[in-house]
GUBA-22632 format. One record per residue (C-alpha): x, y, z; residue number from 0. Coordinates in nm, 3 decimals. Layout:
<atoms>
[[X; Y; Z]; NUM]
...
</atoms>
This chain:
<atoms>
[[0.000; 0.000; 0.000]; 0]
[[0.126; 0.335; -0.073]; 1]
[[0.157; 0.580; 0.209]; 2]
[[0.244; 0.908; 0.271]; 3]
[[0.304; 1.073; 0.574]; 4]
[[0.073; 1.434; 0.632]; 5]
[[0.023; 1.640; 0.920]; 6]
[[-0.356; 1.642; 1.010]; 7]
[[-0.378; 2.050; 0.951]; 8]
[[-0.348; 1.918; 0.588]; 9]
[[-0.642; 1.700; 0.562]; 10]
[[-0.932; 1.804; 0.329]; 11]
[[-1.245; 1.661; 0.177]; 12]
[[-1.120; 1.338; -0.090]; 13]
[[-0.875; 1.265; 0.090]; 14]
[[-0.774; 0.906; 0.173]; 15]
[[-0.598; 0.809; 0.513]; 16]
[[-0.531; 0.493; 0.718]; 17]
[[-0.691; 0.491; 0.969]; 18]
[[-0.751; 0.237; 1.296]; 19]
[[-0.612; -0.049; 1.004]; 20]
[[-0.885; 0.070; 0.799]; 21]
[[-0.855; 0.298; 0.507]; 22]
[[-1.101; 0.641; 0.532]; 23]
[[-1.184; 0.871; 0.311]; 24]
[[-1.255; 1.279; 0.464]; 25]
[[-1.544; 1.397; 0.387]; 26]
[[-1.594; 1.666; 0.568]; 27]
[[-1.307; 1.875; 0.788]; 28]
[[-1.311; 2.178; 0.996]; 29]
[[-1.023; 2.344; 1.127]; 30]
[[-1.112; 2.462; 1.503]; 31]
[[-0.855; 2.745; 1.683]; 32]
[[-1.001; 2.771; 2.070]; 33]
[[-0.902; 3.059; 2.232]; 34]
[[-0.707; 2.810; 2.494]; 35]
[[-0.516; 2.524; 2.350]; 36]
[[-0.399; 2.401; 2.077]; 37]
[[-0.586; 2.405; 1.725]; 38]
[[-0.756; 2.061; 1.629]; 39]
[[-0.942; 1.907; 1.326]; 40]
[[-1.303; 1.770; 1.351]; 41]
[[-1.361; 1.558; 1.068]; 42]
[[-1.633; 1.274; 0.939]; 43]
[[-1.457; 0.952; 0.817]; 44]
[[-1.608; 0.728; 0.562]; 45]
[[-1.463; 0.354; 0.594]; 46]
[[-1.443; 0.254; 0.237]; 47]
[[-1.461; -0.092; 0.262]; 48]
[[-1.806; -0.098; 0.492]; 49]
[[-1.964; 0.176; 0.404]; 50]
[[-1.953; 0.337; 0.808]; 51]
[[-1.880; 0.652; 0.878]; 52]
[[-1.755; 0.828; 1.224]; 53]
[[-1.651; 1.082; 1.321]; 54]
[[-1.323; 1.191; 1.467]; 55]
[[-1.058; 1.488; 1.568]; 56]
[[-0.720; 1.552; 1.530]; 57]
[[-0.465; 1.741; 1.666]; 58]
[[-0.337; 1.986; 1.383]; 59]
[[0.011; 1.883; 1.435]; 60]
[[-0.116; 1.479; 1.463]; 61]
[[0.060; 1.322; 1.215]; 62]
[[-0.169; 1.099; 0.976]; 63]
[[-0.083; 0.819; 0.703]; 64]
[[-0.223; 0.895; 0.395]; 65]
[[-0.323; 0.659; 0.137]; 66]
[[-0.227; 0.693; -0.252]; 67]
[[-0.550; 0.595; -0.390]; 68]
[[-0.548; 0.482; -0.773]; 69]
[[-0.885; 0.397; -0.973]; 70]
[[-0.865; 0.138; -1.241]; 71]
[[-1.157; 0.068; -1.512]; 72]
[[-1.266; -0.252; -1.487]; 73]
[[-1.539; -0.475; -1.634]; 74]
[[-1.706; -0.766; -1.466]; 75]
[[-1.702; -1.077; -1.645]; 76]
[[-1.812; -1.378; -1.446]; 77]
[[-1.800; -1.560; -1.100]; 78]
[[-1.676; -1.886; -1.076]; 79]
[[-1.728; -1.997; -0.684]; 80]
[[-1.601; -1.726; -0.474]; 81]
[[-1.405; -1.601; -0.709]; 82]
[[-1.528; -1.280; -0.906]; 83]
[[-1.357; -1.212; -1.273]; 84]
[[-1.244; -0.855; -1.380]; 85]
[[-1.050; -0.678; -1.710]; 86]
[[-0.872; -0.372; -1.672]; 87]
[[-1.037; -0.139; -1.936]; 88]
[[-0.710; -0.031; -2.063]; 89]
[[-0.453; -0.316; -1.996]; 90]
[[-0.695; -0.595; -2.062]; 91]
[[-0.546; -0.754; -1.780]; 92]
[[-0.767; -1.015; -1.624]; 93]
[[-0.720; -1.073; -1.252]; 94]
[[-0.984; -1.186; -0.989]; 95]
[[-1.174; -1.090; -0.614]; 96]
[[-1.283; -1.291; -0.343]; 97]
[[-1.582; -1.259; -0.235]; 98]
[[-1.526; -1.206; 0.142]; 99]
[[-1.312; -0.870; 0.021]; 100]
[[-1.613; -0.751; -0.223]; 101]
[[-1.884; -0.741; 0.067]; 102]
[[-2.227; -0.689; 0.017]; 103]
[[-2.125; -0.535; -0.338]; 104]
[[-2.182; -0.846; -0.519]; 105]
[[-2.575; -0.826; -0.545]; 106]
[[-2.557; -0.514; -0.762]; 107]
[[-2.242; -0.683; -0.994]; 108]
[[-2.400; -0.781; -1.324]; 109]
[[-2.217; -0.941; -1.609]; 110]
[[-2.037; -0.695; -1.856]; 111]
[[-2.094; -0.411; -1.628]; 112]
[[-1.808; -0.135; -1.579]; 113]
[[-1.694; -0.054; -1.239]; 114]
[[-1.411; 0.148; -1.098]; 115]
[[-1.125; -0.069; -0.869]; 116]
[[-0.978; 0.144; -0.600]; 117]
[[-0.634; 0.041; -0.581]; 118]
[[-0.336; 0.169; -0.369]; 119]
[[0.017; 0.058; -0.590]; 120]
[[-0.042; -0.358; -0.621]; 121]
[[-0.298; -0.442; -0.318]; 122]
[[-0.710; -0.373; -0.455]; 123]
[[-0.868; -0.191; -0.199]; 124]
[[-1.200; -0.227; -0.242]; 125]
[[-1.496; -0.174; -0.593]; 126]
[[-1.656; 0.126; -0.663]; 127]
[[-1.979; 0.069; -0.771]; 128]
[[-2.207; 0.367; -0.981]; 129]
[[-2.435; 0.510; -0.774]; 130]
[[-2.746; 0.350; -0.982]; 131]
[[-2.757; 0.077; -1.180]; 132]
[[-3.036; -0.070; -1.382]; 133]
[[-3.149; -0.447; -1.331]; 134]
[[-3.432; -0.673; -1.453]; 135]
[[-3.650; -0.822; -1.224]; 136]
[[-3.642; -1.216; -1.215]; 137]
[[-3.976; -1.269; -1.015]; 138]
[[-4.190; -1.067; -0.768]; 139]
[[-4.566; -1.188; -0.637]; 140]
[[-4.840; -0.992; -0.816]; 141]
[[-4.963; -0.669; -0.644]; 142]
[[-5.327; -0.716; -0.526]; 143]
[[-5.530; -0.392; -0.568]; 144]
[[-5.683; -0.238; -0.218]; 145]
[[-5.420; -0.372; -0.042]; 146]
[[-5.302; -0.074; 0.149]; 147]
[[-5.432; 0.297; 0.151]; 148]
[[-5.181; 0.436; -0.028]; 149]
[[-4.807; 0.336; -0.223]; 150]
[[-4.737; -0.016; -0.133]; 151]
[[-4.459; -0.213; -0.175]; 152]
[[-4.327; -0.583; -0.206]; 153]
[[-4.015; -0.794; -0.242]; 154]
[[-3.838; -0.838; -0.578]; 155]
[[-3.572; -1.090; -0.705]; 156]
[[-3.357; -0.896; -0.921]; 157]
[[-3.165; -1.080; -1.220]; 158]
[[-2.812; -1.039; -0.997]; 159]
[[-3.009; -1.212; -0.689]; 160]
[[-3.086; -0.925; -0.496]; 161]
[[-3.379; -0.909; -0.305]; 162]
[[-3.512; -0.515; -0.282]; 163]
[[-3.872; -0.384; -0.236]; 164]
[[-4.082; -0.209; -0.520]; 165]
[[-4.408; -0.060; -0.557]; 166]
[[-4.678; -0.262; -0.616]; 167]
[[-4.723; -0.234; -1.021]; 168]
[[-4.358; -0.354; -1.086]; 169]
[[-4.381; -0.724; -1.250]; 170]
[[-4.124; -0.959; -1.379]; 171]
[[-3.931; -0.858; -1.676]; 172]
[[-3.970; -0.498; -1.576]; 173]
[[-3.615; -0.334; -1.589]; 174]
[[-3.589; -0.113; -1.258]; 175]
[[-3.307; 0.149; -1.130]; 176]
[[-3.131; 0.101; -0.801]; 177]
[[-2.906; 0.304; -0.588]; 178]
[[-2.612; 0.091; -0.525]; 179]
[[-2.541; 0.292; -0.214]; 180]
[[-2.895; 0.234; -0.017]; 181]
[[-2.994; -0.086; -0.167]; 182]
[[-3.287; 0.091; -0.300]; 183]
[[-3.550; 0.112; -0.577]; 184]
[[-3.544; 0.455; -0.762]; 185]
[[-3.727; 0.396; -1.068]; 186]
[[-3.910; 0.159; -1.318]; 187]
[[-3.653; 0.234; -1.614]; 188]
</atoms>
């Protein structure tokens, strides 16, 4: 992993740091002066692995490893076990992911699809999925008219595996958009 030794006055929004073991990305910082004592940064830390996000301060003159962060292209091309098959976009280099370091990220991977590989020099951090992706759903009971007062919803099997909840006039075959951060339905497509 490449790492690069800043003093914590420097942090600012983007930027990657190691953190607890963990790798973090700021994304938000305030530098705070009191009139007694010495300055300090309050700043909310994204883990970028799982997703959580705390929040934490620094002394300014805390010295903080930061993380070289590269993002690589890549396309999705099949799972064979646990193992999940990638390309590099520009290389064409084929290399593969377990699926213990991909998380809950592998619902949303279809075949073919184009994702971004956060890498830091040789070790893959972690997949960057885009924030909505469009899937067809595989099955879903029929919505029953009068069933609740207003909006309804029910479970749907998308055609990745994922399990999310749609309103009540989605069917199967119907091609819907959801945000790979929440888990989410957005919108029939």
């Amino acid at each position: 992993m490449k790492k690069v030794v800043v003093i914590a006055n420097n942090l600012r929004t983007g930027t990657h740091i190691l953190f607890q073991g963990n790798v973090y990305v700021v994304l938000e910082y305030q530098h705070v002066k009191p009139g007694k004592g010495g300055a300090f940064m309050k700043t909310k830390i994204k883990n970028i692995q799982t997703g959580e996000i705390i929040s934490h301060t620094f002394r300014s003159d805390e010295r903080v490893e930061q993380v070289i962060i590269e993002e690589v292209k890549v396309q999705y091309l099949y799972r064979t076990g646990n193992s999940f098959h990638f390309m590099d976009m520009e290389t064409f280099e084929e290399f593969s992911m377990e699926k213990e370091k991909l998380g809950d990220k592998i619902q949303f991977l279809k075949e073919n699809s184009e994702v971004v590989l956060l890498k830091s020099g040789e070790e893959i951090i972690t997949l960057q999925l885009p924030n909505f992706i469009e899937l067809r759903v595989k099955e879903t009971p029929p919505g029953v008219k009068g069933d609740t007062v207003s909006g309804g919803s029910k479970p749907a099997t998308l055609e990745t595996g994922a399990v999310i909840q749609v309103p009540l006039f989605i069917k199967p075959g119907d091609v819907v958009r959801v945000d790979t951060r929440t888990g989410k339905y957005v919108e029939r497509a």
